[in-house]
N, C-alpha and C positions, 0 to 999 in steps of 0.2 A: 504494500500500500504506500502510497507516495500523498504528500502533501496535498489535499486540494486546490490550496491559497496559501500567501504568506499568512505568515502570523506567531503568537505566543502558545507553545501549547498548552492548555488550560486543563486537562483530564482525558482521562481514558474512563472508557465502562468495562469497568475488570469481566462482567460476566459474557458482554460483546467480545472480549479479548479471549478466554474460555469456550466459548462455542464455535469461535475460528479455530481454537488450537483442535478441540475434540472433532470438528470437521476433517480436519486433515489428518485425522487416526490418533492424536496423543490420547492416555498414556501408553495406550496397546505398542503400538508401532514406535518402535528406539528413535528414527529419524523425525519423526514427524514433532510438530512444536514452534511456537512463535519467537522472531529474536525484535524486541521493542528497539526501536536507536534513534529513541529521541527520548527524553524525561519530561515531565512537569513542570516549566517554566523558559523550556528552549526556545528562542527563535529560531524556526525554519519559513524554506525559500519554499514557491509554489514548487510543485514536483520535486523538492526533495525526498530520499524514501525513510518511513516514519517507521514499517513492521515488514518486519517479513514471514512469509509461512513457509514451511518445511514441509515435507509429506516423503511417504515413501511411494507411493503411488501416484501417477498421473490425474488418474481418476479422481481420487480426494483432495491433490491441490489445487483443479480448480474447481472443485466443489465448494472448498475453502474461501480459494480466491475469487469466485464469485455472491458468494452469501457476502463475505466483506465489501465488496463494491457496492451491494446492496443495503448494505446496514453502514452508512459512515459517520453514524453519530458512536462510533466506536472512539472515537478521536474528536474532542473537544476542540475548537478553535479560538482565538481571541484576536485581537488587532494589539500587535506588537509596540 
């Protein structure tokens, strides 16, 4: 997932952040699992990338990667 907009980031919905991870097979599957690379107070640029998903299957990462397209109040924004 990449930045929509600039801005400050303000929050994540942990449980948004949870249902992308268990989409994409975690805890079953060793590979599969979120890596966050941004925090709670960072300015990032439009299209900087915010999360990423892991998966061990094709199938489940964009299973993953599209329920997150769909849900992007995963990722709170602010104006910086």
């Amino acid at each position: 997932m990449v930045a929509a907009r600039a801005g400050r980031v303000a929050g994540f919905d942990l449980r948004h952040l949870a249902r992308v991870a268990k989409l994409a097979g975690a805890p079953r599957a060793d590979a599969a699992g979120l890596v966050v690379r941004v925090a709670v107070g960072d300015v990032v640029a439009k299209g900087q990338p915010v999360i990423s998903v892991h998966a061990q299957s094709p199938g489940q990462l964009d299973y993953a990667r599209s329920w997150l397209a769909l849900n992007p109040q995963v990722l709170t924004m602010e104006d910086a």
